[in-house]
TIGURO-778592 format. One record per residue (C-alpha): residue in one letter; y, x, z. Coordinates in steps of 0.05 Angstrom, whole numbers, padded with zeros to 5 digits, always signed. Layout:
<rs>
AYXZ
...
</rs>
This chain:
<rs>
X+01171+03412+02405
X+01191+03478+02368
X+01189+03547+02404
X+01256+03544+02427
X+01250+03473+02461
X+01283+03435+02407
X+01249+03372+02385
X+01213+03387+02312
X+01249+03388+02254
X+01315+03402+02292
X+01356+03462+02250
X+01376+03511+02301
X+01385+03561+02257
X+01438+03620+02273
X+01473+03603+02204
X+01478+03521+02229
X+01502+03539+02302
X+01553+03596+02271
X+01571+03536+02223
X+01593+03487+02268
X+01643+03531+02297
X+01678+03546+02229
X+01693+03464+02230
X+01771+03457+02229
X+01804+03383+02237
X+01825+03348+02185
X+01901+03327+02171
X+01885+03249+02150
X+01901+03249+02083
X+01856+03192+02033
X+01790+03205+01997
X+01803+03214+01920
X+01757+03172+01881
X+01705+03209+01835
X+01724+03223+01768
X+01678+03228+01702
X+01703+03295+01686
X+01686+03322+01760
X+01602+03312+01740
X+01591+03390+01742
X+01642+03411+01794
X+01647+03357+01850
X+01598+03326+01898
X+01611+03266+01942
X+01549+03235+01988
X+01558+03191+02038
X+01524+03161+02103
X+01527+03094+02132
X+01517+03086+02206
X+01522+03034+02264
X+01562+03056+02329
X+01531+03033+02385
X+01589+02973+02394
X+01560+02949+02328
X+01612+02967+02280
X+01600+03005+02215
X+01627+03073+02201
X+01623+03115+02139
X+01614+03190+02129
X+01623+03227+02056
X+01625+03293+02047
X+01662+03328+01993
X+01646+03392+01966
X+01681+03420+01900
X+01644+03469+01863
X+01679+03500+01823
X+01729+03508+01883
X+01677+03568+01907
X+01678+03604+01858
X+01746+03614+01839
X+01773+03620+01917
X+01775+03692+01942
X+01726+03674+02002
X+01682+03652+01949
X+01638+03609+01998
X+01663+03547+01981
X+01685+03487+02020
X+01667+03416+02045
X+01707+03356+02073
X+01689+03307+02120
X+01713+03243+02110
X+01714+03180+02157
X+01715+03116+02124
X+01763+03143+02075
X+01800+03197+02115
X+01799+03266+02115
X+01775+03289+02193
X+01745+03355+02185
X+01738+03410+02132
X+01691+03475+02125
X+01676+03529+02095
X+01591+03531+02068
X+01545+03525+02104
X+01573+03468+02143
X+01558+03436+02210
X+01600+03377+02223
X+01592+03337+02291
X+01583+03260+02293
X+01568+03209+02325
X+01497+03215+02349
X+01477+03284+02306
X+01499+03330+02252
X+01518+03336+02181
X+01498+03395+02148
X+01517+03426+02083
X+01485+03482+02044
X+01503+03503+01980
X+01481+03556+01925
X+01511+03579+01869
X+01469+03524+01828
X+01497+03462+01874
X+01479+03433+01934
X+01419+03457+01975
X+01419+03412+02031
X+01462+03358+02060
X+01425+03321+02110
X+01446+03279+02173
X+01405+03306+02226
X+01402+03266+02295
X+01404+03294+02362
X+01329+03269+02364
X+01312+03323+02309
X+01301+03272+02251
X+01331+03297+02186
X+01359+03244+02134
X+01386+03255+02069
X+01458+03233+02041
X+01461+03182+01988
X+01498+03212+01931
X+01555+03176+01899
X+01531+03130+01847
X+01584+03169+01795
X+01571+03233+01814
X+01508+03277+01777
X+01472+03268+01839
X+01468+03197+01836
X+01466+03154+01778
X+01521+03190+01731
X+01559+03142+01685
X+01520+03091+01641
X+01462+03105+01684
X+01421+03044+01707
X+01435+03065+01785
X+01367+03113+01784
X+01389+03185+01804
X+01382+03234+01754
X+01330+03275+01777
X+01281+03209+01791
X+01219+03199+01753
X+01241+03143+01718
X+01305+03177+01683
X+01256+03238+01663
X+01208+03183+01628
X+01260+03150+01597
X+01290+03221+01569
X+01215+03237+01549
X+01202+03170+01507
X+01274+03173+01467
X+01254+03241+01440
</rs>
């Protein structure tokens, strides 16, 4: 247990608890599918979970880079989307509520920091990245994310 009597691990943070009041709902609209040119200024993760009456549901998150830095609040923004539409929306950092924990969302100026599904039981997991996106495989990748060991030894032997 952690000094405050949260379970270990479990972000309590004044920046994640000041977060998850900033959430606003969402108006419904569709995801937009990723698009090459949106490599450096979009990323779109996603988590699949079982509800407890054994159906599926799917969680991405959205956050536009590039959006940051030209708005005049200059934190950014992320989206929540439920299997494909839009429920909530934030500005960064980011604390959305669901089912059975919390998604949060840091950024930095360099990309994402953090964006982890963290259970009510304190266990943090991490998003999978959209296979299109420069966090996940990019295009006319083999599926390996960018940053894994095997794309660095493959960029190391072409040279």
């Amino acid at each position: 247990m952690g000094r405050d009597g949260t379970p270990e691990g479990r972000r309590t943070s004044w920046t994640m608890r000041r977060a998850a009041r900033r959430v606003k709902p969402g108006d419904g609209h569709p995801l937009k599918p990723f698009r090459w040119w949106q490599l450096l200024s979009r990323a779109l993760l996603h988590l699949e979970l079982v509800r407890a009456d054994g159906g599926g549901v799917t969680y991405t998150v959205d956050v536009h880079y590039l959006q940051g830095m030209s708005a005049d609040d200059s934190d950014g923004r992320a989206d929540l989307y439920v299997d494909g539409r839009h429920r909530a929306a934030s500005r960064l950092p980011a604390a959305f509520p669901v089912e059975g924990g919390t998604i949060e969302v840091v950024a930095t100026t360099f990309g994402l920091r953090r964006c982890h599904y963290v259970t009510d039981a304190g266990t943090a997991h991490q998003l999978v990245p959209d296979p299109a996106s420069a966090e996940g495989a990019g295009p006319g990748s083999t599926g390996r994310g960018r940053g894994s060991a095997a794309w660095s030894a493959r960029a190391r032997s072409s040279c």
